[in-house]
C-alpha positions as CSV (number, residue, x, y, z in Angstrom):
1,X,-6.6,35.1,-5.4
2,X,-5.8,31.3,-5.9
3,X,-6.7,28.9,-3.1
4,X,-4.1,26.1,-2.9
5,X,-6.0,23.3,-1.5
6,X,-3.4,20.3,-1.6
7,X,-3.7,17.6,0.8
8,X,-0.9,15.4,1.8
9,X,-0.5,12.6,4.1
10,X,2.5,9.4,4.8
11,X,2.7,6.6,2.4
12,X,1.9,4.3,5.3
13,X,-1.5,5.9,6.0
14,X,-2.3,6.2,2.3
15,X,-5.4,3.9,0.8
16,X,-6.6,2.9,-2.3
17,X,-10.4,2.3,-2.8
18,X,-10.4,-0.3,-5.5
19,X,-14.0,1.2,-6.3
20,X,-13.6,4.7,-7.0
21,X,-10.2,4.9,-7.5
22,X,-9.5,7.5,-5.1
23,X,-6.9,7.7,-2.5
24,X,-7.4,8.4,1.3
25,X,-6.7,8.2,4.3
26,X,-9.0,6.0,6.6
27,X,-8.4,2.5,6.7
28,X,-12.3,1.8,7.2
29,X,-13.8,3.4,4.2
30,X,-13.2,5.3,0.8
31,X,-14.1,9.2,2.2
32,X,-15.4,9.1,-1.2
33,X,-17.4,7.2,-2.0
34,X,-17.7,4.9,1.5
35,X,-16.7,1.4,0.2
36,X,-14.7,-0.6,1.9
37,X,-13.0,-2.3,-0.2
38,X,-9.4,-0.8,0.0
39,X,-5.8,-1.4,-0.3
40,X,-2.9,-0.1,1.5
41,X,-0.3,2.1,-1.0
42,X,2.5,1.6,1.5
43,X,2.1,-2.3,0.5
44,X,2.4,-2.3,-3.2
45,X,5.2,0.1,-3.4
46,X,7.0,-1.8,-0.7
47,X,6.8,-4.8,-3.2
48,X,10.6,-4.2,-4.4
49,X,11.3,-4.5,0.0
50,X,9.5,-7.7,0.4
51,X,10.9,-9.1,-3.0
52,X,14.5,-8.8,-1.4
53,X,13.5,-10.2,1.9
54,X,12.1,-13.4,0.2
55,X,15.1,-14.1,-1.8
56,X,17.5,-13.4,1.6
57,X,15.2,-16.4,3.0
58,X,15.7,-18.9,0.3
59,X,19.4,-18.0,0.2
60,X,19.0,-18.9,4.4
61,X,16.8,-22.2,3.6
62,X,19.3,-25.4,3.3
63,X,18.8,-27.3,0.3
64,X,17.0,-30.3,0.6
65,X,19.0,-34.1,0.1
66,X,18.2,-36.1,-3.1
């Protein structure tokens, strides 16, 4: 008998620990491997998102006079 142990959780809840390279949940600390140095997954694929969003802005910003 195989035991299926696959974890999943949302994007928006999903970490990074730039030490261990392992993904979690918990904000605070890598359940790994307890650092804290950790960066939100929802942020860097969001990049396309926040790409558009600057380039709506400096479409909104009037251009300066010479």
């Amino acid at each position: 008998m195989t035991l299926d142990a696959r974890q999943y959780f949302p994007l928006n809840t999903a970490y990074l620990c730039q030490d261990c390279d392992c993904v979690g949940n918990n904000s605070m600390r890598c359940p790994a491997c307890a650092s804290e140095v950790l960066i939100s997954l929802a942020s860097v694929f969001a990049r396309q998102e926040e790409i558009k969003a600057a380039e709506q802005k400096l479409l909104l910003v009037p251009a300066m006079a010479a």
